[in-house]
C-alpha positions as a Markdown table, in Angstrom:
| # | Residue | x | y | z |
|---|---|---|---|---|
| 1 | Unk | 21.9 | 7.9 | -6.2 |
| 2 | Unk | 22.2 | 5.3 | -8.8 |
| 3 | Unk | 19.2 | 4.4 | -10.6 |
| 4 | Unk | 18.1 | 0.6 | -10.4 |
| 5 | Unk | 16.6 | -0.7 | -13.1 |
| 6 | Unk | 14.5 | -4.2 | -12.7 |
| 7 | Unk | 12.3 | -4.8 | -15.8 |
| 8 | Unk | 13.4 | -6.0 | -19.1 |
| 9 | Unk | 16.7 | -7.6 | -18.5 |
| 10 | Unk | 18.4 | -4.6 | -16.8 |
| 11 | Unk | 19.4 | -5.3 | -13.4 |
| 12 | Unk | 21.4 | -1.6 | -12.1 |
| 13 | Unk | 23.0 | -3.0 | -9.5 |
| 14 | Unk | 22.3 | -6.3 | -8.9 |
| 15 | Unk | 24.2 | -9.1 | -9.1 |
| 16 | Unk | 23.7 | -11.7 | -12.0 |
| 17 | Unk | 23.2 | -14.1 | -9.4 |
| 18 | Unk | 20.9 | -12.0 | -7.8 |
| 19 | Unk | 18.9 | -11.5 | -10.7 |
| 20 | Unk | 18.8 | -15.4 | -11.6 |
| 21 | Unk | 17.2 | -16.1 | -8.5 |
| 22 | Unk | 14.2 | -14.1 | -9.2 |
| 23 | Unk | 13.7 | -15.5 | -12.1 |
| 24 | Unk | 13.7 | -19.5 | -11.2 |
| 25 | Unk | 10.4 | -21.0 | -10.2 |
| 26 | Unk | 10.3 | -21.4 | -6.8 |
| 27 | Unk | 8.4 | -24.7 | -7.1 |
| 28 | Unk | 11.4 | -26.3 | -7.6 |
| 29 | Unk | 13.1 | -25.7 | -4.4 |
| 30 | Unk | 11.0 | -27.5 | -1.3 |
| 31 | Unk | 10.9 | -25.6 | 2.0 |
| 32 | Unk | 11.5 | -28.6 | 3.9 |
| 33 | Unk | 15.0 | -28.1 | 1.9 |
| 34 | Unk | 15.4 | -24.9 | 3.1 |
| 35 | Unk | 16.9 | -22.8 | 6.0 |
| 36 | Unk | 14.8 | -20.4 | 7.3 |
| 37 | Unk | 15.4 | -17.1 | 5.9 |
| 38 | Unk | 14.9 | -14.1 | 7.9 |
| 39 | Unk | 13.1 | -10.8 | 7.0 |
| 40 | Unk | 12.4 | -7.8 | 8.7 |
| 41 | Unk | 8.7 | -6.1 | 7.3 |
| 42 | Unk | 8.1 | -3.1 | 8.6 |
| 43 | Unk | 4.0 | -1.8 | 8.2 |
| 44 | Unk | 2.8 | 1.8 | 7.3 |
| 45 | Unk | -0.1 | 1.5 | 10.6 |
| 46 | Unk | -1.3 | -1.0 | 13.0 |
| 47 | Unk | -4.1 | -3.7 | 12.5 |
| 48 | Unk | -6.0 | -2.7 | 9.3 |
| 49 | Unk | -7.8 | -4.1 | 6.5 |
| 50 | Unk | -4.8 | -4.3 | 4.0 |
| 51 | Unk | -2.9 | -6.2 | 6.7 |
| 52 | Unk | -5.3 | -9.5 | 6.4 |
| 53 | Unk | -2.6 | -11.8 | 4.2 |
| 54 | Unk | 0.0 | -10.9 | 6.6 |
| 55 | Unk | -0.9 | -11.9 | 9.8 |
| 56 | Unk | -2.7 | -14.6 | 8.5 |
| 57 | Unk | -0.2 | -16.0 | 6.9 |
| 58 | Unk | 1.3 | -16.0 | 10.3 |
| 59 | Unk | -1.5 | -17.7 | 11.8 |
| 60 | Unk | -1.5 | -20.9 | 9.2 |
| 61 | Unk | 2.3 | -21.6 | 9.3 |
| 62 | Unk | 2.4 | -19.8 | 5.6 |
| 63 | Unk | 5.8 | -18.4 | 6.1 |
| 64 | Unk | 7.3 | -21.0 | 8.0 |
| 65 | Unk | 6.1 | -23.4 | 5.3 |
| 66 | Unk | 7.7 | -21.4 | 2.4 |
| 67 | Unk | 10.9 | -21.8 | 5.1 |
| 68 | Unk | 10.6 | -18.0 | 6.0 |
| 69 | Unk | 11.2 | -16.0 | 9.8 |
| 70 | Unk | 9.5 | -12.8 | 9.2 |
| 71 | Unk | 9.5 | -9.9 | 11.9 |
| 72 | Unk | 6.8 | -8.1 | 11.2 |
| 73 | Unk | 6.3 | -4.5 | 12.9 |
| 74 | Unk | 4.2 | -2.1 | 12.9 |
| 75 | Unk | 4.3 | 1.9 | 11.9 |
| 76 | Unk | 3.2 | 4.8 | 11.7 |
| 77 | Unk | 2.7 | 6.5 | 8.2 |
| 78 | Unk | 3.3 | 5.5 | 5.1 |
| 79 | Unk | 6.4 | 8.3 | 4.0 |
| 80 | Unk | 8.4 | 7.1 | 7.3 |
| 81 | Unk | 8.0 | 3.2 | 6.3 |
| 82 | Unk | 9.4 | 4.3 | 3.2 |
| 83 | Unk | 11.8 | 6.1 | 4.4 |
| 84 | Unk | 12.8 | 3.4 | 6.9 |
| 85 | Unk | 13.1 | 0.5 | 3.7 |
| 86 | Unk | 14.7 | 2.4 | 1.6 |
| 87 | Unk | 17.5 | 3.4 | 3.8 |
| 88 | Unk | 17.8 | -0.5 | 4.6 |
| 89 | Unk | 16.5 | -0.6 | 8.2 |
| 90 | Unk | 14.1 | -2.5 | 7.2 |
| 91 | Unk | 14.5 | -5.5 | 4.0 |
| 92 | Unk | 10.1 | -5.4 | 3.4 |
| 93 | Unk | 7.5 | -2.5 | 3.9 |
| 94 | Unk | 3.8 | -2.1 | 3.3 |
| 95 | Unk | 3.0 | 1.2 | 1.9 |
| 96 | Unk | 1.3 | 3.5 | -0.1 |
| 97 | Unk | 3.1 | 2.9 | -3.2 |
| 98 | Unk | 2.3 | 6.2 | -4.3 |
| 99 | Unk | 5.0 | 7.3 | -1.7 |
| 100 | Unk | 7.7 | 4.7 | -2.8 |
| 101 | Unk | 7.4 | 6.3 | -5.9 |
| 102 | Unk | 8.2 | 9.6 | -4.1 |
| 103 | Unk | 10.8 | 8.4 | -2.0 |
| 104 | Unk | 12.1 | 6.0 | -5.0 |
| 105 | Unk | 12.2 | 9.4 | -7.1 |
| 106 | Unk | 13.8 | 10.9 | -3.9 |
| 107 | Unk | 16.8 | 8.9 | -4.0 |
| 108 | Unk | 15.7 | 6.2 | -1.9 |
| 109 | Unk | 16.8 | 2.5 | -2.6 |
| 110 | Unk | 13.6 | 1.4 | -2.5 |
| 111 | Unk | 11.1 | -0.4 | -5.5 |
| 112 | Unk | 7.3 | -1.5 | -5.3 |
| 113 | Unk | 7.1 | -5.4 | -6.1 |
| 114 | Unk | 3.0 | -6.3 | -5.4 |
| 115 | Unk | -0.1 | -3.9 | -5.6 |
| 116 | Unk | -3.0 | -4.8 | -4.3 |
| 117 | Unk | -5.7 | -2.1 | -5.1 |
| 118 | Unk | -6.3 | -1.5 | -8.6 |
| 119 | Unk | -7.9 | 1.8 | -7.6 |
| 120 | Unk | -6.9 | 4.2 | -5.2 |
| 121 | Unk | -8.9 | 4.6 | -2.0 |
| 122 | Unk | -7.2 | 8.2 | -1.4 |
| 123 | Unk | -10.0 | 10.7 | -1.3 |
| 124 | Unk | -11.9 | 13.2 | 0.5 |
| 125 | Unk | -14.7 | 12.8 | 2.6 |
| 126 | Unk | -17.4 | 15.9 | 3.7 |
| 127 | Unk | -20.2 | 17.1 | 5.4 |
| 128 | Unk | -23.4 | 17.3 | 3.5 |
| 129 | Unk | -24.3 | 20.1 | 5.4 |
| 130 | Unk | -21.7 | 21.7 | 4.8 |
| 131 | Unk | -22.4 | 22.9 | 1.0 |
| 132 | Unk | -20.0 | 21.4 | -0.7 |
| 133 | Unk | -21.1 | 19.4 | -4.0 |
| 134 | Unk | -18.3 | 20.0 | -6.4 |
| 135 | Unk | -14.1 | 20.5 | -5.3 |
| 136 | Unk | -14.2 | 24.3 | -5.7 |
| 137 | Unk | -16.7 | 24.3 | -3.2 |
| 138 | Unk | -13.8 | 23.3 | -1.2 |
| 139 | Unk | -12.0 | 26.9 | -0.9 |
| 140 | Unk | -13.2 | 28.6 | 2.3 |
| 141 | Unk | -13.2 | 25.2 | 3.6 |
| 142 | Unk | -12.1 | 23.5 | 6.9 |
| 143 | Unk | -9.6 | 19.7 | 5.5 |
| 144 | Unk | -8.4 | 18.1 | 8.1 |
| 145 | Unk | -5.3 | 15.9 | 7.1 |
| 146 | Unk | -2.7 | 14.3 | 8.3 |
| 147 | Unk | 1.2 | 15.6 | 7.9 |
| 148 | Unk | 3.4 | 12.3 | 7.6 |
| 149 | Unk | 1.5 | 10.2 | 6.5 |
| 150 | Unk | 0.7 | 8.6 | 2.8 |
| 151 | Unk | -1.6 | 11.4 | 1.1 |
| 152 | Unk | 0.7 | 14.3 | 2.3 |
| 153 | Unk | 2.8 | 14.7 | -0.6 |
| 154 | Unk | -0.2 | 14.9 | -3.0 |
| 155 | Unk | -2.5 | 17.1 | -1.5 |
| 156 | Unk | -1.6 | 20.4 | -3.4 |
| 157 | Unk | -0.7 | 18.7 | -6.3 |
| 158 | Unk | -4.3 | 17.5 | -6.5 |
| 159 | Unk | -6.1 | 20.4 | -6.1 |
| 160 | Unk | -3.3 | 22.8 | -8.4 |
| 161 | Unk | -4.4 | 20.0 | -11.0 |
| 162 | Unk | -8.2 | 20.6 | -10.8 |
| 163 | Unk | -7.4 | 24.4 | -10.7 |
| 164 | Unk | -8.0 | 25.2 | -7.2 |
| 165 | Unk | -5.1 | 27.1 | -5.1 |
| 166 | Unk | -4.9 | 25.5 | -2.2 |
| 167 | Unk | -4.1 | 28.4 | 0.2 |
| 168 | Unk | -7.9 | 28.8 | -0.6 |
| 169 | Unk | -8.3 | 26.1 | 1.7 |
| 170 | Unk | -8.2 | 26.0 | 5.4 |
| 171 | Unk | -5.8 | 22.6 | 5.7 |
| 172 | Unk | -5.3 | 21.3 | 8.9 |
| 173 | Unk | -2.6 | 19.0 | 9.9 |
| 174 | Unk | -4.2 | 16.5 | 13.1 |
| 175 | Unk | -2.9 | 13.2 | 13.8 |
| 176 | Unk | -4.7 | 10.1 | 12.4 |
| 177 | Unk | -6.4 | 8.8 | 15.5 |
| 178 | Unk | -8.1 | 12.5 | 15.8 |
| 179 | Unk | -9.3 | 12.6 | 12.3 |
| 180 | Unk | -12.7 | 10.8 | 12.6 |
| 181 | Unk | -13.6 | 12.9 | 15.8 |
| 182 | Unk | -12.8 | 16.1 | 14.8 |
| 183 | Unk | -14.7 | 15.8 | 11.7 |
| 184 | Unk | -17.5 | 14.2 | 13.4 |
| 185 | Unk | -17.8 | 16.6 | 15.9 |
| 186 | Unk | -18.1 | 19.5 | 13.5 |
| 187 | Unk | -14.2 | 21.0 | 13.7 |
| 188 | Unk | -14.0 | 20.6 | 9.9 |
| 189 | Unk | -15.9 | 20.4 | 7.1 |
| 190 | Unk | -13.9 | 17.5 | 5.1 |
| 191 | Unk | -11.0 | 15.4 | 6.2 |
| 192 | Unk | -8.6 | 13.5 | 3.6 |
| 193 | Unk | -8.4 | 9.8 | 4.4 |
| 194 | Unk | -8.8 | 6.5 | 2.6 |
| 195 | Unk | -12.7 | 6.5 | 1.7 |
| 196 | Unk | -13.7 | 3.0 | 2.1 |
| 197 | Unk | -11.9 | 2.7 | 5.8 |
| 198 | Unk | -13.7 | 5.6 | 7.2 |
| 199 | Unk | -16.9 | 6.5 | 5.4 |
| 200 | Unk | -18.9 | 3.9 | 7.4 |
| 201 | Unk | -17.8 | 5.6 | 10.6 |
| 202 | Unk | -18.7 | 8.7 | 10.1 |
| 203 | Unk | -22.1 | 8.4 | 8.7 |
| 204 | Unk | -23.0 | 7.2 | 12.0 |
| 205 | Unk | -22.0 | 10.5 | 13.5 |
| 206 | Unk | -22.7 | 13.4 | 10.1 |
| 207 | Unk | -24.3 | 12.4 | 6.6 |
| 208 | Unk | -21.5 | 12.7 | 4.7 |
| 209 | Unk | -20.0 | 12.3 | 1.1 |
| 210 | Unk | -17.6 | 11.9 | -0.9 |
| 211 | Unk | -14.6 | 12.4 | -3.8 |
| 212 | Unk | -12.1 | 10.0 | -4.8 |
| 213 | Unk | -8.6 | 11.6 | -6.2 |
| 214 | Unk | -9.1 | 8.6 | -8.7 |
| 215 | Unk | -12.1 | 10.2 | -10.5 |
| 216 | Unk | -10.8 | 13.9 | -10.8 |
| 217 | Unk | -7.5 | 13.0 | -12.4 |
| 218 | Unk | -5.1 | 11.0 | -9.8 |
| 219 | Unk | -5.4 | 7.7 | -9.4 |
| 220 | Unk | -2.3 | 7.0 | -7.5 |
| 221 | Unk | -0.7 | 3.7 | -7.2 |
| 222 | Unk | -2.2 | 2.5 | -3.6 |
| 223 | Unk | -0.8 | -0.5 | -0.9 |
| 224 | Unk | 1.5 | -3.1 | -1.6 |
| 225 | Unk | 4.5 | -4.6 | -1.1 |
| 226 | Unk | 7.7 | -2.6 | -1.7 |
| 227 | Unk | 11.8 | -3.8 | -0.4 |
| 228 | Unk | 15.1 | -2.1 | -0.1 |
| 229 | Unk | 17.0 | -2.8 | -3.3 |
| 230 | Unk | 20.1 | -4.1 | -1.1 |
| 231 | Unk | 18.3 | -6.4 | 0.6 |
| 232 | Unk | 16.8 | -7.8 | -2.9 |
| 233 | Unk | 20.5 | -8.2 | -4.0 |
| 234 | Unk | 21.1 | -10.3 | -0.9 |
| 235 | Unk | 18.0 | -12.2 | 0.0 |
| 236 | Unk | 16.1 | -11.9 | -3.4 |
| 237 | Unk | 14.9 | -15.7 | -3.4 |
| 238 | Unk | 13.2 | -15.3 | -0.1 |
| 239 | Unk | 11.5 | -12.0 | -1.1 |
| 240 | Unk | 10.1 | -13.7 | -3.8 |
| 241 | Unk | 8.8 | -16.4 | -1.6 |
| 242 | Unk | 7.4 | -13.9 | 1.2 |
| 243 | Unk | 5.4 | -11.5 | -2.0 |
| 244 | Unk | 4.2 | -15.2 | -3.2 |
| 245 | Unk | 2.9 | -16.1 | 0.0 |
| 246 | Unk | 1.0 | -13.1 | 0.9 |
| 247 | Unk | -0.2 | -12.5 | -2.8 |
| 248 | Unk | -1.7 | -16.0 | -2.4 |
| 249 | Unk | -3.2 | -15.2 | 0.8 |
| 250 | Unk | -4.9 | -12.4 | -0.4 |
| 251 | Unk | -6.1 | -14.8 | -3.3 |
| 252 | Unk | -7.5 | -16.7 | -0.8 |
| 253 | Unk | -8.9 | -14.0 | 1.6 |
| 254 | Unk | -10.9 | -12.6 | -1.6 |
| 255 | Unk | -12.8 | -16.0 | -1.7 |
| 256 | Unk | -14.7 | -16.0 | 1.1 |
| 257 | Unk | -12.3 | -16.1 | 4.4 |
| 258 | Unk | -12.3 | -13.1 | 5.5 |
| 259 | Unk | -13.7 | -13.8 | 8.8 |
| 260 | Unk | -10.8 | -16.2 | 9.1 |
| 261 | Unk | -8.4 | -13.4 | 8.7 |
| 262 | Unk | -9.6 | -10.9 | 10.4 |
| 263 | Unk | -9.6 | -13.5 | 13.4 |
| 264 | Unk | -6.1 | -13.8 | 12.6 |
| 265 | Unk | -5.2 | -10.2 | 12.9 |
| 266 | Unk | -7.0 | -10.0 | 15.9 |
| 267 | Unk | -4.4 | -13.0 | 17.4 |
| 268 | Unk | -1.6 | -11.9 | 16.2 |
| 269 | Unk | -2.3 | -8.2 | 17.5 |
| 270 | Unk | -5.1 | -7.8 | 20.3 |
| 271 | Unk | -4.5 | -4.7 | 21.5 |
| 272 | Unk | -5.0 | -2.7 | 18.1 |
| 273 | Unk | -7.9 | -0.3 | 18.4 |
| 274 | Unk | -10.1 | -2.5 | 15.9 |
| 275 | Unk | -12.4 | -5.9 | 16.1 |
| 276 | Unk | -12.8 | -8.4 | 14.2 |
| 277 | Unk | -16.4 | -7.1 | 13.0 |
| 278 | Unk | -14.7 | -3.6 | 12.0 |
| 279 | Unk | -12.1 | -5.3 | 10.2 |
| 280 | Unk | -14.4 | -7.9 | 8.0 |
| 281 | Unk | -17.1 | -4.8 | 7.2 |
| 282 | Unk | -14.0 | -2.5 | 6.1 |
| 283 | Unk | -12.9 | -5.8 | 3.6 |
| 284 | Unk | -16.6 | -5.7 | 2.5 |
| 285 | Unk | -16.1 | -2.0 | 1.5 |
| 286 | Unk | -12.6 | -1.8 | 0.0 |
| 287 | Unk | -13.5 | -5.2 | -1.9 |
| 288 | Unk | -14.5 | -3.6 | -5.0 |
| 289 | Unk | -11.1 | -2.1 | -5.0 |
| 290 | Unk | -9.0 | -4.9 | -4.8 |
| 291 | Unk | -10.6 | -6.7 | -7.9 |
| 292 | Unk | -8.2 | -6.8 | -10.2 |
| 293 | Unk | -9.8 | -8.9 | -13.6 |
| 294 | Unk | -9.1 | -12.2 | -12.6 |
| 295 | Unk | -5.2 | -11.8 | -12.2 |
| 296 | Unk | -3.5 | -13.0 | -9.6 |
| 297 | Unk | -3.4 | -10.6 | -6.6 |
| 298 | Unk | -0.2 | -8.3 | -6.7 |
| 299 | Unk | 0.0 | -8.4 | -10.3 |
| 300 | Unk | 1.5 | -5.2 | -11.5 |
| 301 | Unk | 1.2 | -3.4 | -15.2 |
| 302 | Unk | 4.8 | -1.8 | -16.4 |
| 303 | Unk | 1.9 | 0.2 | -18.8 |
| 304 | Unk | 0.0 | 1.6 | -16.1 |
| 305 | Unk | 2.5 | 2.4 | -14.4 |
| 306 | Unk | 4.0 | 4.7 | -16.6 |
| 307 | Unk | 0.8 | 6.2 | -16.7 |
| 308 | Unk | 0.7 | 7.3 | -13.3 |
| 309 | Unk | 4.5 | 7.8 | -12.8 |
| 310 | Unk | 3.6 | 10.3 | -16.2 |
| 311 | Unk | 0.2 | 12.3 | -14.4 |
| 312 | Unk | 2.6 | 12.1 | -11.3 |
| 313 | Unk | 5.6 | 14.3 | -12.9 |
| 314 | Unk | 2.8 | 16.0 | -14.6 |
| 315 | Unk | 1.4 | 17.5 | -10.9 |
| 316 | Unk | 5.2 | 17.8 | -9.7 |
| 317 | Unk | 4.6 | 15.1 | -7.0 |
| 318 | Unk | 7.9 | 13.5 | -8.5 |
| 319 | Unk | 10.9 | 15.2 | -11.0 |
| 320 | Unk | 12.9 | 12.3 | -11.9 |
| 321 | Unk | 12.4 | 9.9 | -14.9 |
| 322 | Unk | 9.3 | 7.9 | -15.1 |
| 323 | Unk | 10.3 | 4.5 | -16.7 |
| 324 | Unk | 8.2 | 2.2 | -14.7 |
| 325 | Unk | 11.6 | 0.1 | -14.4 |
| 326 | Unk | 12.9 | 2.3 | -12.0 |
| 327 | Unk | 10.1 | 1.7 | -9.4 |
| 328 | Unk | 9.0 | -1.6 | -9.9 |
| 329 | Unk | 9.7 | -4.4 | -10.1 |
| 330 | Unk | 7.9 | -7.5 | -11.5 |
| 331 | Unk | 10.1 | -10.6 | -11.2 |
| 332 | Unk | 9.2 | -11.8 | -7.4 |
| 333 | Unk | 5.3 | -12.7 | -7.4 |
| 334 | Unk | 5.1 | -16.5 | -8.5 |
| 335 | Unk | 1.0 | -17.5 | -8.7 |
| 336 | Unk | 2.2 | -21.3 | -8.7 |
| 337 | Unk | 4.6 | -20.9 | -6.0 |
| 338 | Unk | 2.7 | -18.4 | -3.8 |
| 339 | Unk | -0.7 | -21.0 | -4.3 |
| 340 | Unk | 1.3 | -24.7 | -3.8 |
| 341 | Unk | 1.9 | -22.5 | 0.0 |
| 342 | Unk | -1.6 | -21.6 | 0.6 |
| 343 | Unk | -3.1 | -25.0 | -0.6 |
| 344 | Unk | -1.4 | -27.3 | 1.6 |
């Protein structure tokens, strides 16, 4: 594979065109001017929380008004979304970025341009009952996990890296939609999932607990917005209008309309197994984790990446290089643009 480099003037292969583009403001072009551009998105799961800026942007006319046709669809598991962008079936995912990284490292054409979470979610939640209180009390152990999806590639990395051999462990590959009721009804001890999401759940059914992979030495990089390089060679100006967009609704889900989005979701997909009332109280419990500081939503750090990409190589989740410039790519979220959208 050839490595594509984004940050600090080197382009791999992109275009010089392609690489202007990113970089003018985006102000300056009207969307009355435009064509609409077609996109394809492809999501990592149905209707969750992290999908509020999308489908509300449907709802308000946000991507037609930034002179965008997106086709958004939905998916099941992080690694195959990944897998899908980065062999160009798709131009747009939303991911773990933690697996782009993988699949970027892989050989995939495929980069991380927004992050919304500026702490990882990923962690493991247990039975109180059960005796566990520290990870080691994890061996012997019942984990219920998913195979496929985003936290597979990291599980036995994890737990070599806190000095636990994970053949100690009983880990148990169910599907996602069986997670919640097999641990509830007492087939396993712990299941690996996103915290926030779930914990609410299943403290209805077992007092339960929990530990994030963020505070025992792995915080990996969580959802965002990641795009086949291709397609960011051929459409880069309208990527960098569709990141703006849903960075700026998130902006503007974070103060305060969050009932508003979750109603949108709900529109744009009313068969999903969730409600409006799940979907706001999930947003009230991954909030904390979407604060990033006061920057604008999306905002990536080339520095803390390298961090994670370095503690990532570290756990031999990924062998390749870890310049953040291979993975990300910083050039297609405009505040001014993405908020002149939202504010009209």
């Amino acid at each position: 594979m050839t490595r594509h480099s984004f940050l600090s003037g080197r382009f791999g292969r992109r275009t010089l065109l392609a690489g202007l583009t990113a970089l003018l403001p985006l102000a300056a072009i009207p969307a009355a001017a435009q064509d609409m551009d077609e996109l394809t998105m492809r999501l990592e799961w149905t209707a969750f929380v992290a999908h509020l800026p999308l489908h509300l942007a449907v709802e308000k006319g946000w991507f037609e008004d930034a002179g965008l046709d997106v086709d958004i669809e939905d998916g099941n598991g992080s690694t195959t979304t990944v897998s899908l962008v980065g062999t160009g079936q798709f131009d747009l995912g939303h991911a773990a970025l933690s697996s782009a990284a993988v699949g970027n490292a892989a050989g995939l054409d495929v980069v991380a341009l927004a992050s919304y979470m500026a702490k990882s979610p990923l962690g493991i939640i247990y039975s109180k009952d059960s005796g566990i209180e520290t990870l080691e009390d994890l061996k012997g152990k019942t984990v219920i996990y998913t195979p496929g999806s985003f936290e597979t590639p990291f599980i036995e990395p994890f737990f070599k890296m806190n000095g636990i051999d994970p053949s100690e462990i009983d880990l148990v590959g169910v599907e996602a939609s069986a997670k919640i009721s097999s641990y509830a009804t007492g087939n396993a001890d712990a299941f690996i999932t996103t915290v926030p999401g779930d914990m609410p759940h299943v403290e209805e059914q077992r007092e339960s607990d929990y530990f994030l992979f963020a505070d025992h030495g792995l915080n990996l990089p969580a959802f965002g917005i990641i795009a086949n390089t291709e397609s960011l060679d051929e459409k880069g100006d309208a990527i960098k209008r569709f990141t703006s967009v849903v960075s700026a609704a998130w902006e503007y889900i974070l103060d305060g309309h969050e009932q508003e989005a979750a109603e949108a979701v709900m529109k744009q997909r009313p068969d999903a197994p969730t409600s409006v009332e799940r979907l706001v109280a999930e947003f009230q419990l991954n909030k904390p984790y979407y604060a990033g500081g006061g920057a604008f939503p999306g905002t990536m750090s080339a520095d803390e990446w390298g961090t994670v990409l370095e503690e990532m190589k570290a756990a031999d989740i990924i062998t390749a290089g870890t310049d953040p410039a291979d993975y990300i790519s910083t050039d297609y979220n405009d505040a001014d643009y993405g908020r002149g959208i939202v504010s009209k």
